[in-house]
Structures are given as C-alpha cells and as structure tokens.
MIVO-501433 format. One record per residue (C-alpha): residue number from 1; residue in one letter; x negated, y negated, z negated. Coordinates in steps of 0.5 Angstrom, whole numbers, always signed. Layout:
BEGIN
NUM, A, X, Y, Z;
...
This chain:
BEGIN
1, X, +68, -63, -45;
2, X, +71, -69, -45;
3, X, +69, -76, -45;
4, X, +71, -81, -51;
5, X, +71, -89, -48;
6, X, +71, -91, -56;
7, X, +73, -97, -57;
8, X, +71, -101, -64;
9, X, +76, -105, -69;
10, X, +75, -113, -70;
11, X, +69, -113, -74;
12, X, +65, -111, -68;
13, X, +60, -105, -66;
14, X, +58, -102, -73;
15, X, +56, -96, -77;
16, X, +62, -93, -77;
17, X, +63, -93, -70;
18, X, +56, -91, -69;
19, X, +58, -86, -74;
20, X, +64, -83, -70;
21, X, +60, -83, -63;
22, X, +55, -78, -65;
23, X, +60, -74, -69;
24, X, +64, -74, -63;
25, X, +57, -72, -59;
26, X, +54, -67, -64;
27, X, +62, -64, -62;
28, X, +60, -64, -55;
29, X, +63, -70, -52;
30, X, +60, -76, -47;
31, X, +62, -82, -52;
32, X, +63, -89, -49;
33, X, +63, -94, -54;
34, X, +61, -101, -51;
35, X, +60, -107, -55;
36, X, +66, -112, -54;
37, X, +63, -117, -57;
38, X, +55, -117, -54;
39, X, +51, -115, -61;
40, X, +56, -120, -65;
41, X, +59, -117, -71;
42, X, +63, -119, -78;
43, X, +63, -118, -85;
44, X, +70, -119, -86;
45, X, +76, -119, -82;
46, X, +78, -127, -83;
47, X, +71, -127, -79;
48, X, +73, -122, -75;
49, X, +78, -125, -73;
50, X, +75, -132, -71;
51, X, +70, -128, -68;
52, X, +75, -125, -63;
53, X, +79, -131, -61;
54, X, +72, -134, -61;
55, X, +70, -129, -55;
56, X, +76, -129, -53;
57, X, +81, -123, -52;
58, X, +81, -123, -45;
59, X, +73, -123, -44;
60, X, +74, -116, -50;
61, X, +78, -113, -45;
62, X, +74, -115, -39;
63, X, +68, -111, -43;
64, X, +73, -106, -44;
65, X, +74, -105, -37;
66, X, +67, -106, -34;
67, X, +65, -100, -39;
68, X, +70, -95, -38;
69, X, +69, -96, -30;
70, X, +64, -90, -31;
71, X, +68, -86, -34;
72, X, +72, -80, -32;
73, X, +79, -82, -30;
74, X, +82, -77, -36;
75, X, +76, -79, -40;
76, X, +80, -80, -47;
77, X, +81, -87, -50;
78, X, +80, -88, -57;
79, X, +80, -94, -62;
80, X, +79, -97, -68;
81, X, +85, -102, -71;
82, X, +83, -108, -65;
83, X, +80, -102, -60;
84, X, +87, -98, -61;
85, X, +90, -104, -57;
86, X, +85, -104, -52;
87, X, +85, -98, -51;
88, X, +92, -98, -50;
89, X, +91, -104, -45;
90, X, +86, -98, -41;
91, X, +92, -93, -41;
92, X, +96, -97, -37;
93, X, +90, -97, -32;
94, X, +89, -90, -34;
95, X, +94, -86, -33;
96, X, +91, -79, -33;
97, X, +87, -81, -40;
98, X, +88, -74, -43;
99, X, +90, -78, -49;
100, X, +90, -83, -54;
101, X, +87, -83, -61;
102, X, +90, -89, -64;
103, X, +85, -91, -71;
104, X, +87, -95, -76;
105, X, +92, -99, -71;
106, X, +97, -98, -66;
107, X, +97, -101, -59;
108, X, +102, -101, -54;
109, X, +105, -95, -51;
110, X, +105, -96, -42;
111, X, +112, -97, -40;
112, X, +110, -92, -34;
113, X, +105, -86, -37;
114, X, +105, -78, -35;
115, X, +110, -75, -40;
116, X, +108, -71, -45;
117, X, +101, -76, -45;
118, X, +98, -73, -52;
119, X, +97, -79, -58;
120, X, +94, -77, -64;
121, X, +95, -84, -69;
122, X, +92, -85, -76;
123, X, +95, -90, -80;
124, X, +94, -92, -88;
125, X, +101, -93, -91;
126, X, +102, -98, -92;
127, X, +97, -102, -87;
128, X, +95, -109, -89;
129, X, +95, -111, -81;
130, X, +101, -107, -78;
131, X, +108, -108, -80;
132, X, +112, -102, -83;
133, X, +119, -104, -79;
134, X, +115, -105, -73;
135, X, +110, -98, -75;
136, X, +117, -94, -76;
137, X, +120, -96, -69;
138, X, +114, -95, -65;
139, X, +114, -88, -69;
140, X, +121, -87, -66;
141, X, +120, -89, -59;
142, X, +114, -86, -57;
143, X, +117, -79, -55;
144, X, +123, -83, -51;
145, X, +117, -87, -47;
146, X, +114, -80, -46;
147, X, +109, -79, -51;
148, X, +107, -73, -54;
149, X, +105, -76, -61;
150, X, +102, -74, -67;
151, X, +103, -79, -72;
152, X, +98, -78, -79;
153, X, +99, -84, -85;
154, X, +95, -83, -90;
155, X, +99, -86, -97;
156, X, +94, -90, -101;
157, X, +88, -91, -97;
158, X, +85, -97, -94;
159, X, +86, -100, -87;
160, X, +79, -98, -84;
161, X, +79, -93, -89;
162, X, +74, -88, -85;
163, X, +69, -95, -86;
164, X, +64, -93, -92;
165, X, +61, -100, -92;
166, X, +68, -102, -93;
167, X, +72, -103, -100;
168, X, +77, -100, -96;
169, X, +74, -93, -94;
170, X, +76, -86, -97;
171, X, +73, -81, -97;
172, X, +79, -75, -97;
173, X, +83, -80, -93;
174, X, +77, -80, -88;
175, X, +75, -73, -87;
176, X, +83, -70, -86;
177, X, +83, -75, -81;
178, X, +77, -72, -77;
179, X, +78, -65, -78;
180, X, +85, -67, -74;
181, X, +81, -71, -69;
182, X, +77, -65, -68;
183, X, +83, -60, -67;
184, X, +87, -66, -62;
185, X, +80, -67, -58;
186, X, +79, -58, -58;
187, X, +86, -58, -56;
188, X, +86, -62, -49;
C-alpha cells in the first residue's frame, strides 16, 4: 500500500485530519501527517490565517519538508485548503508522487512533472477561498501541463466541507468525497 503525507488546512492539526489519517490507515495506508504549526490551532479561518502568517509560510513549508523527508519518493501528497498548496510545493520536489489529492483548495501545478501524473481535486462550488475564473483555468490547464486530473466540485457545500465541527461540513458532500478517494488511492 501507499504511503499518504497529509497535509492540514490553515486552522491546523485538527480532528478532521486526525479523522482522515485513520480512515486512510484503516484502508491500509502509512499515513504522514505533521503538525505545520507545532500544536497550534485556530477556531476560525480569519484566526487562521493570522496564525499562519504569525509562524510563517516558510517555517510551513520547511515542517512540510522535514516530515516528508522519511517518506517513499512516490509517497502520495495530499492536502486540505492550505495543505493542498503545500502539497503542491512538495510535488515540485517529488516528481514521482504517485498523485495528488487536492482537498478543499488548489495548489499550484509544477511546471516540470511526470505525465499522466494523477490528481484527484475536490472543490465546493462555489469556494468562499478560491476564485472560480481562476478554479476554470486551472481546471483547463492541468492536462496541457500533463496532469491526469480528476476534478469533483460539490454545488452547495461548504469550504472544508468534510469538517463536522465545521458550519460548513456536509455530510453527503463529505462521504462522495471519500468514496472517490478511495477509488483514486486503490487505483495507484
């Protein structure tokens, strides 16, 4: 089985990650998911994002960095909102990630990957945090850049919509989303 480094969203290590973790091991999978803030965490995203810029993105993505340095070179990358972009910015290091699992956000797509690179995305429609002239072309251009994408939107549901101590959280949104993850990890 493979190895999932999982990256959580601007509100920090919180239940819903935990959560995922031990889904994804009870599937199987070795599970990586550091804590990018050491222990911090918000209730809100305005906190949430003062507290990123309060630890520093580039103290994020070093955490990121030091905790996949363990992991397979194929290990899967995966991310919620925030962790999405820092999952991206691991792929870019890790060009033989056996995929991508954008949650709840989008992250950049390397300019130099492996083709056919398998990315499985999972966007509210709309997303309070992402730009939909921005989601469309990014949607467009991820095959052109090589990318294998599988692109789900969920119409109606919150951001991090697979939180249940969220206002956002909803609860079909939620399991469609990892019955599909399921299928994309059992096809790698």
């Amino acid at each position: 089985m493979a190895t999932v480094i999982l990256l959580h969203s601007v509100l920090g290590l919180r239940g819903v990650e935990r959560a995922a973790a031990d889904r994804l091991r009870a599937a199987g999978y070795v599970v990586i998911a550091p804590d990018l803030y050491d222990g911090a965490r918000a209730e809100g995203y305005g906190d949430g994002f003062t507290l990123r810029d309060r630890i520093g993105y580039a103290t994020v993505i070093a955490r990121a960095e030091a905790a996949a340095a363990s992991a397979p070179p194929d290990a899967v990358l995966a991310g919620f909102s925030m962790g999405a972009g820092v999952a991206a910015h691991l792929w870019v290091r890790r060009p033989a990630a056996a995929g991508a699992l954008f949650l709840h956000g989008l992250g950049e797509i390397p300019a130099a990957m492996r083709p056919g690179a398998p990315v499985q995305l999972h966007l509210a429609a709309p997303d309070p945090f992402e730009d939909e002239d921005f989601v469309a072309d990014w949607i467009a251009a991820a095959p052109a850049a090589g990318v294998a994408l599988e692109a789900h939107r969920y119409p109606g549901a919150g951001h991090l919509f697979t939180d249940p101590d969220l206002p956002d959280h909803d609860a079909a949104a939620a399991a469609l989303l990892w019955r599909r993850v399921a299928d994309f990890l059992a096809a790698l």
